[in-house]
C-alpha positions as a Markdown table, in Angstrom:
| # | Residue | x | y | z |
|---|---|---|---|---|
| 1 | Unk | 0.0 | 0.0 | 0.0 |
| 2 | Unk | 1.3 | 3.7 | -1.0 |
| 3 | Unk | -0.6 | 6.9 | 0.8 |
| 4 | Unk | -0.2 | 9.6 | -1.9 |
| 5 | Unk | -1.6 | 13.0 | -0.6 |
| 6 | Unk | -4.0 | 15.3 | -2.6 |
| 7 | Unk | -4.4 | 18.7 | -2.6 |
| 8 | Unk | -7.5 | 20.3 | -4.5 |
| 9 | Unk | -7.0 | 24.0 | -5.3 |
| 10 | Unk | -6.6 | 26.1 | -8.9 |
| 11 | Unk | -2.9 | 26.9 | -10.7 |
| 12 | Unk | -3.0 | 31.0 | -11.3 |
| 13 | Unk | -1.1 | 32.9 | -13.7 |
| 14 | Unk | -0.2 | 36.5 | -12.6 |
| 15 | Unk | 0.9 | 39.1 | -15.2 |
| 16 | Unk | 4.3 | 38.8 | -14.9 |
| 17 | Unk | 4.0 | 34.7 | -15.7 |
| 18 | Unk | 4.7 | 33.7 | -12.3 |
| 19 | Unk | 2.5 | 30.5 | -11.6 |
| 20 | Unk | 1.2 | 29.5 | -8.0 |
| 21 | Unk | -1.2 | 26.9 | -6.6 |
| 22 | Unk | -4.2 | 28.5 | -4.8 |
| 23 | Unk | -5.3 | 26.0 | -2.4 |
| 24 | Unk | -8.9 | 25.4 | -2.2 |
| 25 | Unk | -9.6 | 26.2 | 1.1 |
| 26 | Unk | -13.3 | 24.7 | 1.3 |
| 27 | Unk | -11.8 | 21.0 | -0.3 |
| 28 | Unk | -8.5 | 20.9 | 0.9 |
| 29 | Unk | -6.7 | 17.7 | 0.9 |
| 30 | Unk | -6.9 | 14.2 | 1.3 |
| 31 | Unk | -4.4 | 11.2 | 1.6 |
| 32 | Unk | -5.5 | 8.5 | -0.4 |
| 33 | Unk | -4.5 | 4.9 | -0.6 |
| 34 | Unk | -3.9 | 3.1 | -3.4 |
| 35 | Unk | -2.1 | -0.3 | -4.1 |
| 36 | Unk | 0.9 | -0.7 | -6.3 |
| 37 | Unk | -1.1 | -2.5 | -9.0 |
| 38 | Unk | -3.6 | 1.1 | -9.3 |
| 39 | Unk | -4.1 | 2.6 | -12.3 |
| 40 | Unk | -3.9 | 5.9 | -13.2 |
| 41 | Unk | -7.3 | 5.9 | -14.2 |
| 42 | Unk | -8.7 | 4.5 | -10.8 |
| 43 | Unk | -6.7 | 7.0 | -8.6 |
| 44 | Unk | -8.9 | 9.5 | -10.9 |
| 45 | Unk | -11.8 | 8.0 | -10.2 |
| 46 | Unk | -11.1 | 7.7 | -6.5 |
| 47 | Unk | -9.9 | 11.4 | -6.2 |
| 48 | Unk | -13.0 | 12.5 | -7.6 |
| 49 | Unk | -15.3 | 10.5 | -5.5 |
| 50 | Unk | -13.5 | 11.8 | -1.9 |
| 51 | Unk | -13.9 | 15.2 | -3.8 |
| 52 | Unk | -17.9 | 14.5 | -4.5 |
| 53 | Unk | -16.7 | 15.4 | -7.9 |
| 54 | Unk | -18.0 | 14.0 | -11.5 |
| 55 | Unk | -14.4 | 12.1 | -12.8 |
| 56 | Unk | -15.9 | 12.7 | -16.3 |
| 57 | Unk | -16.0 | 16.6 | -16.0 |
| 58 | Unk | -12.2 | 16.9 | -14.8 |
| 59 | Unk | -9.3 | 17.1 | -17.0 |
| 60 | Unk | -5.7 | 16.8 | -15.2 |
| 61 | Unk | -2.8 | 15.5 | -16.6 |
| 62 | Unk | 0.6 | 13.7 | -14.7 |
């Protein structure tokens, strides 16, 4: 078993093209456990369900 921690939040550009994660401080984040044998496409999944969010309405890339 591997805990991998989550943090939901927003990735803002400011005019001078300096980038910095805003933390979403309503969701904030989760440790979730997965096995070695997880795909990346059930860690999606299971993110999205702790986060009460539709998996098929996100788009994030590793």
């Amino acid at each position: 078993m591997v805990l991998i921690y989550v943090k939901s939040g927003e990735w803002m550009c400011s005019r001078g093209d300096d980038w910095s994660f805003v933390v979403d401080k309503e969701r904030r984040g989760r440790m979730v456990t997965l096995a070695t044998t997880t795909t990346l496409k059930q860690l999606k999944i299971m993110v999205c369900e702790d986060y009460a969010v539709d998996h098929n309405a996100i788009n994030f890339f590793f």
